[in-house]
C-alpha positions, 0 to 999 in steps of 0.5 A: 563694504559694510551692511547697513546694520552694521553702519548703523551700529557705528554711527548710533556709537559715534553719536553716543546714542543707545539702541533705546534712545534711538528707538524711542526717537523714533518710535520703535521697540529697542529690540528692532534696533538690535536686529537691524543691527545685527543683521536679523532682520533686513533694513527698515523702510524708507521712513525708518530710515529717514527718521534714524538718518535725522537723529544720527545727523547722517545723509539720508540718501547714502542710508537708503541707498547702503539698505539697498534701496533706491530713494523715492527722490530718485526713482522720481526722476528716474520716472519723470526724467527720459534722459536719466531713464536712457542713462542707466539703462545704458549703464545696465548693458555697460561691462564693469571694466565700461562701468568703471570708466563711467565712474571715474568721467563722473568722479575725475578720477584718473 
């Protein structure tokens, strides 16, 4: 799996953006562009990465969570919703060859 600078990196190349258009879109020095992308530096906040998700026309949740963050959208029902809160905590005791099965219930994979 790519990291989340690296991601960045090809879709700012897709969209044909260059580090100093997307940084001045969203108001930041081009250079910090250069090193999220490059891995010096770790991914940016939540805004950040809303701001850049909107510009590059990609999913906003799939960024947040490819930075290894959980989106606020989802620690609020993580919060709010007691069945998603038994679900993954669940999950968490799960071994990876059960967790795999779960993924596969969700997906219809066989």
């Amino acid at each position: 799996m790519k990291s989340f600078g690296e991601s960045l990196r090809q879709l700012r190349k897709d969209r044909r953006i260059t580090q100093r258009e997307l940084a001045s879109k969203i108001g930041v020095d081009f250079s910090y562009i250069s090193k999220i992308e490059t891995g010096a530096l770790e991914p940016p906040s939540e805004e950040i990465i809303i701001k850049i998700s909107k510009i590059l026309e990609a999913d906003e949740e799939s960024m947040i969570m490819l930075a290894k963050k959980i989106p606020t959208s989802y620690r609020e029902i993580i919060v709010e919703d007691e069945l998603a809160e038994l679900f993954l905590r669940r999950v968490s005791k799960m071994s990876l060859e059960d967790r795999e099965k779960v993924r596969k219930a969700i997906l219809g994979d066989d």
